[in-house]
C-alpha positions as CSV (number, residue, x, y, z in Angstrom):
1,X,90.1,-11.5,91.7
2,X,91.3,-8.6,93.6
3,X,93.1,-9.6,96.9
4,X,91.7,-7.9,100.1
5,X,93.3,-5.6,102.3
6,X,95.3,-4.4,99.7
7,X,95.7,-1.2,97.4
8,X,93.9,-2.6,94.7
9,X,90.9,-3.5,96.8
10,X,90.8,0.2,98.2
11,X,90.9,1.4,94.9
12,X,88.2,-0.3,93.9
13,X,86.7,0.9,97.0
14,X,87.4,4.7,95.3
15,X,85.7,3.8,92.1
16,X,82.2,2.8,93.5
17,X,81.9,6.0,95.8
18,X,81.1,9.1,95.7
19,X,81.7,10.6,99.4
20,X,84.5,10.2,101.8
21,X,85.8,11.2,104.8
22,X,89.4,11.5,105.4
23,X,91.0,11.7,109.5
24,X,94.1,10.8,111.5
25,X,95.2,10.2,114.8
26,X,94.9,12.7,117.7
27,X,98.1,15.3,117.8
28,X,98.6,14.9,114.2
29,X,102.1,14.9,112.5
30,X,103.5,15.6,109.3
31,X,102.7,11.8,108.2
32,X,99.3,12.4,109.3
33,X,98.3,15.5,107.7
34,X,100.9,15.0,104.5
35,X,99.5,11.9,103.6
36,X,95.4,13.0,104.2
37,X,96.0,16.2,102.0
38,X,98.1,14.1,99.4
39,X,95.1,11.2,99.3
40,X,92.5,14.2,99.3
41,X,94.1,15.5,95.5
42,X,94.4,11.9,94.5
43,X,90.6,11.0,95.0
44,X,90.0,14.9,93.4
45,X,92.4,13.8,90.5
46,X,89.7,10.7,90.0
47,X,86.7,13.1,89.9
48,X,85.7,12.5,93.3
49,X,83.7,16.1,94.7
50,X,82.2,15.2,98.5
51,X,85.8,14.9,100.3
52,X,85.6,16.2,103.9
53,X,89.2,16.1,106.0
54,X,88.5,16.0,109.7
55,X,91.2,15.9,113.1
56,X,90.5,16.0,116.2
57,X,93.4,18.3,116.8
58,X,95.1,21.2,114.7
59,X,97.8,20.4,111.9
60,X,101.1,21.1,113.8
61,X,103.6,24.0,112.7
62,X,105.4,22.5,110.3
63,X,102.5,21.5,108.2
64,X,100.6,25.1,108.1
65,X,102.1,26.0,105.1
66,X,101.2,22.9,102.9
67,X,98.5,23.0,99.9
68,X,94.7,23.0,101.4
69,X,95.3,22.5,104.9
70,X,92.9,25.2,105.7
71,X,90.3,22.6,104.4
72,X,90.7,20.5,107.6
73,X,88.3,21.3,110.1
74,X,87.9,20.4,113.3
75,X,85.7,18.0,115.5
76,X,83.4,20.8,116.3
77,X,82.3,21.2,112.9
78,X,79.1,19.0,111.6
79,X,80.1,15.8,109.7
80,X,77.6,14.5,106.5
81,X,77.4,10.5,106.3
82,X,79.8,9.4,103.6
83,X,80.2,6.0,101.4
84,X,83.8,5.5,103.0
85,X,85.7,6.9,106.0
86,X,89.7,6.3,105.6
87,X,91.5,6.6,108.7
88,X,95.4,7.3,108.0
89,X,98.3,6.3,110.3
90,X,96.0,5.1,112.4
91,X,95.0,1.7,113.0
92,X,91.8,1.8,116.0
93,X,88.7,4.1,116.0
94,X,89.9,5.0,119.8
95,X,92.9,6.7,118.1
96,X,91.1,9.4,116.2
97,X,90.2,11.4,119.6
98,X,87.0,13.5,119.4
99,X,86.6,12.9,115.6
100,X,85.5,9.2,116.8
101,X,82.2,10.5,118.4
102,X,81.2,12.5,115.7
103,X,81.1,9.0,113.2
104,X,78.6,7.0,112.7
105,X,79.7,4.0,114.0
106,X,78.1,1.8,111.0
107,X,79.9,3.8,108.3
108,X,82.3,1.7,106.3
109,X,85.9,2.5,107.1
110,X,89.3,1.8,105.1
111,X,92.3,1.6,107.3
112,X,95.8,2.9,106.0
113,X,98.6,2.8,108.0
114,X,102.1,1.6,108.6
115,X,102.0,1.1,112.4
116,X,101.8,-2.7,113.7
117,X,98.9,-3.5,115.2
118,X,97.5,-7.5,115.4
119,X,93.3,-6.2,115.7
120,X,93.3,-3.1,113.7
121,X,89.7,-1.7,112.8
122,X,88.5,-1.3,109.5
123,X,86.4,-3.1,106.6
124,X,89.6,-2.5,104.0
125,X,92.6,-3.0,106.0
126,X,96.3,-2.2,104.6
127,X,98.5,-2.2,107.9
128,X,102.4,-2.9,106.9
129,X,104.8,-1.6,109.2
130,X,107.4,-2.3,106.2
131,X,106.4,1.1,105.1
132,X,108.7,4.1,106.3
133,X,105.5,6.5,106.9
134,X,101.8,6.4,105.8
135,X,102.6,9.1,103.1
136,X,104.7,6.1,101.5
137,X,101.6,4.2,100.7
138,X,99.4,6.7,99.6
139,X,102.6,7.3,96.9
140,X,102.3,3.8,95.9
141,X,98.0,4.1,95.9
142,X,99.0,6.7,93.0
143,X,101.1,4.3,91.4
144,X,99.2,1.5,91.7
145,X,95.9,4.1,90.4
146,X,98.2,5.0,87.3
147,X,98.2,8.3,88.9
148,X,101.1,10.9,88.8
149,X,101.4,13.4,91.8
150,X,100.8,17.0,91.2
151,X,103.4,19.2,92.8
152,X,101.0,19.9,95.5
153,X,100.2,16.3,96.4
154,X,104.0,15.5,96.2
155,X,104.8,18.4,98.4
156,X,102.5,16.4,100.9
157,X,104.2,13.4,100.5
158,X,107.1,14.7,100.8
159,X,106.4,16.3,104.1
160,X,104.5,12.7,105.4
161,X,107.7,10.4,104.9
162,X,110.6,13.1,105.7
163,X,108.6,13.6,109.3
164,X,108.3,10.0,109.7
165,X,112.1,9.3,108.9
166,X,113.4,11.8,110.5
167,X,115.0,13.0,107.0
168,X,116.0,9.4,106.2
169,X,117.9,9.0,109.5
170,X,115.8,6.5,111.2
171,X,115.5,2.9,110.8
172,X,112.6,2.4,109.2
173,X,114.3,4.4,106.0
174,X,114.6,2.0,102.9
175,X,115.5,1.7,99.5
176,X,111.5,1.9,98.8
177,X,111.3,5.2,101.1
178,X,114.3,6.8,98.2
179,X,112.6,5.2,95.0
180,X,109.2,7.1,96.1
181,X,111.0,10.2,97.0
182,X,113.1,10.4,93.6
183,X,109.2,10.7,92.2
184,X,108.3,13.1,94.6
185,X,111.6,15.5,94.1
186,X,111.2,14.9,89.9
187,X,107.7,16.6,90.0
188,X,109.4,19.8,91.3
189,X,109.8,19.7,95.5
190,X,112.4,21.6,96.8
191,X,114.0,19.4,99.3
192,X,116.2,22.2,100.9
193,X,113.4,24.4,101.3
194,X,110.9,21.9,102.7
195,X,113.7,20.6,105.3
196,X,113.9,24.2,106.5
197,X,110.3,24.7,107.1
198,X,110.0,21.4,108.3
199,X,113.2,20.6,111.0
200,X,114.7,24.3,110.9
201,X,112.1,26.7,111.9
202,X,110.2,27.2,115.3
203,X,107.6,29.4,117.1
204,X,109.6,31.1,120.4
205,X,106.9,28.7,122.5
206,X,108.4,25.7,121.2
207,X,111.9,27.2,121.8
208,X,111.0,28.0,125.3
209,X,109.0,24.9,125.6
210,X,112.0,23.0,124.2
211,X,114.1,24.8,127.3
212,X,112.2,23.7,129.3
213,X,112.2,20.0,128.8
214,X,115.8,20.1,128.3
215,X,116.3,21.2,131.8
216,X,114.4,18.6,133.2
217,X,116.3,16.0,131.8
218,X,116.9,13.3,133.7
219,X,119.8,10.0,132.9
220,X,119.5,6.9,134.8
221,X,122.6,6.0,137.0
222,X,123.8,3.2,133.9
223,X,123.4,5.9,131.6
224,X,121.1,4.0,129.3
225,X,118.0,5.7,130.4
226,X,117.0,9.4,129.7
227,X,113.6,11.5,130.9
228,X,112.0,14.4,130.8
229,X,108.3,15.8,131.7
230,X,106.0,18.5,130.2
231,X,102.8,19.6,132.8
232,X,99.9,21.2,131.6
233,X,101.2,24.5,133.0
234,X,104.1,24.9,130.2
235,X,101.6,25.5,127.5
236,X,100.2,28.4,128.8
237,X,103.1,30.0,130.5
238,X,105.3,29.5,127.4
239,X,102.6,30.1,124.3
240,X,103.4,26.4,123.1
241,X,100.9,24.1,122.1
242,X,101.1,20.2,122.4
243,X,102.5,19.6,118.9
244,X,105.4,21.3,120.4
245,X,106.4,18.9,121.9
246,X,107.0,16.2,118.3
247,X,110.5,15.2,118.5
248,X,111.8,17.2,121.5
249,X,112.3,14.3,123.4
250,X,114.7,12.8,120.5
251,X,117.6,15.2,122.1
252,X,117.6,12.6,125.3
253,X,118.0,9.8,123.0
254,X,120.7,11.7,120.8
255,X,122.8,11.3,124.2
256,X,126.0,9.4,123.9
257,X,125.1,5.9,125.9
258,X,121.3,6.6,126.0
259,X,119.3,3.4,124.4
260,X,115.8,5.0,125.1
261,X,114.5,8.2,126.1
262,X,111.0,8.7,127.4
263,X,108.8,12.6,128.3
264,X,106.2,12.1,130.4
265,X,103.3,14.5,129.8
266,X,100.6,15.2,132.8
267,X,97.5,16.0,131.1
268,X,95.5,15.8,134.5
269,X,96.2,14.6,138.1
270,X,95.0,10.8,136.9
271,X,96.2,10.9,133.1
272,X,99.4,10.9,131.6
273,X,100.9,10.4,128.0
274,X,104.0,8.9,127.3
275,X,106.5,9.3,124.3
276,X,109.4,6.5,123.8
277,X,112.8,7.5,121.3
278,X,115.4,4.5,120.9
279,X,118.3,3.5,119.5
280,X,118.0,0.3,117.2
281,X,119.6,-1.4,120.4
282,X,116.3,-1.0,121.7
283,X,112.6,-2.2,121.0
284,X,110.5,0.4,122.1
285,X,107.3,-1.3,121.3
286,X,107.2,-3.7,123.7
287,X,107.3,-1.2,126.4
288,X,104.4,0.7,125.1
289,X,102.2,-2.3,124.3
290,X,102.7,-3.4,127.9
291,X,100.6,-0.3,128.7
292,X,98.2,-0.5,125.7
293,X,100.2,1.6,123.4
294,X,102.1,1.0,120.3
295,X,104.0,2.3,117.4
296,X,107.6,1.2,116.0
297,X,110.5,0.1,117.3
298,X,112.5,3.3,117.4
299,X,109.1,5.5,118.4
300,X,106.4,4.6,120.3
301,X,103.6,5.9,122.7
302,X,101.1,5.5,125.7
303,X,98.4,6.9,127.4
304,X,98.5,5.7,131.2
305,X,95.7,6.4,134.1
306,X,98.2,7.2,136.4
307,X,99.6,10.5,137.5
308,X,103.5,11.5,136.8
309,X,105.0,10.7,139.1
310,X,103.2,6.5,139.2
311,X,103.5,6.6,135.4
312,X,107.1,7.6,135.5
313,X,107.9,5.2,138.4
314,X,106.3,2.2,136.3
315,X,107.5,2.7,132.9
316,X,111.2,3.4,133.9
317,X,110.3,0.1,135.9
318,X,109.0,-1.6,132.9
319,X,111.8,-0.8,130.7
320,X,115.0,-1.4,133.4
321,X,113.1,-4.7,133.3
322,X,112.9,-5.1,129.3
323,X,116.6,-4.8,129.5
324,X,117.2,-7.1,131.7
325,X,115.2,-9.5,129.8
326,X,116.5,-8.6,126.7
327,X,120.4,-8.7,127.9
């Protein structure tokens, strides 16, 4: 008997359909959109034809230049009814953005993703935050298929655990994360020229964005606390775009003393997003769940109905209490 929740039962899931559609989280990253396109070759490898890949936002820089990304389109474009929707590193239907209106809300949905999350939606659900990035699975989904990655689809994968590893430098790397990217370098990726497009190249608005938010930084008097904040304004004054902003705040963590670093984003007077980087000394989910967020210990998030300035007063609040707790 097949166990559920697990990647033989979504692979028998594969076998008996013939339609799918593939999405992500809002503000995709490389984990996102790397392990969508690498899942979209495997179900082509298996014959599959009616594959639509839908986000509610663009593919970010660094993932322009991968194999068939032009084939993700946006919310605005008409969605057929399929046998399965997957949603990747993603664990709740309110995470997909715009994308979530657009699906019927009966459709059968497969959940893949590495995030923890104690009621994630989905009829197949594989949630294991032992996993370094989403991309890892869908490696081990060929594996388990007796599928070999082409170099395109390992060029995604690539791209999906580097971005969600931070090239093997964060925590969550393991000795699974190497064995999957030995497979993935063996079928022909370039790792020096894939961590140059990836971590080494910018548009001039994320450099000037990046300027930006590195001026505003902020340390707490203890040193153990950095900020920064990003208003709607930059965007257009700088030509960045909100997937700008991936990583930036990892500079305030980066700081000698600094345990967690946050960046506040104002999307509107009564809304504002929240991004947490730590050290291993420090559990960034808690923080985030506290305000209905989530992710992983060393990178987490929130959307708060507060403006700046309250959001920025009650997280800093939230976390100078964490540590007091936690000390």
């Amino acid at each position: 008997m097949i166990p559920p929740n697990s990647l033989d039962a979504i692979l028998e899931a594969f076998r008996s359909a013939t339609s799918f559609i593939l999405t992500a989280h809002i503000n995709p990253d490389g984990d996102a959109v790397g392990s969508m396109l690498a899942l979209r070759r495997l179900l082509l490898q298996w014959g599959k034809e009616e594959i639509h890949c839908v986000l509610s936002n663009v593919a970010p820089e660094e993932c322009q230049w991968l194999p068939d990304v032009e084939r993700i389109v946006g919310p605005d474009v008409p969605l057929p009814s399929a046998d399965w929707l997957i949603m990747l590193d993603a664990s709740r239907r309110t995470r997909l953005g715009a994308v979530a209106d657009k699906l019927h809300p009966s459709m059968p949905m497969i959940t893949i993703d590495h995030h923890a999350d104690d009621a994630p939606h989905g009829d197949i659900v594989l949630v294991d935050p032992s996993y370094g990035a989403c991309g890892e699975i869908i490696a081990e989904l060929y594996q388990q298929a007796g599928l070999v990655p082409d170099y395109e689809a390992a060029l995604c994968l690539y791209v999906a655990i580097i971005t969600d590893t931070g090239s093997f430098q964060f925590p969550n790397t393991s000795a699974r994360t190497h064995r999957l990217v030995a497979d993935l370098l063996a079928a022909g990726v370039d790792a020096g020229e894939v961590s140059g497009r990836v971590f080494h190249t910018m548009s001039r608005g994320r450099f000037t964005l990046m300027v930006r938010v590195l001026q505003r930084l902020q340390i707490s008097g203890d040193g153990r606390i950095a900020w920064s904040e990003v208003f709607p304004g930059d965007f257009n004054e700088t030509g960045a775009r909100p997937e700008d902003l991936n990583n930036l705040i990892n500079y305030g963590r980066d700081i000698d003393g600094v345990e967690v670093a946050v960046l506040f984003r104002s999307i509107d007077p009564t809304t504002t997003k929240i991004s947490l980087r730590a050290r291993p000394s420090f559990n960034a989910i808690p923080v985030a769940a506290y305000f209905d967020g989530g992710g992983h210990p060393g990178a987490a998030g929130a959307t708060l109905n507060m403006s700046l300035g309250e959001a920025r007063r009650a997280i800093l609040t939230r976390i100078q209490d964490y540590m007091g707790e936690t000390t």
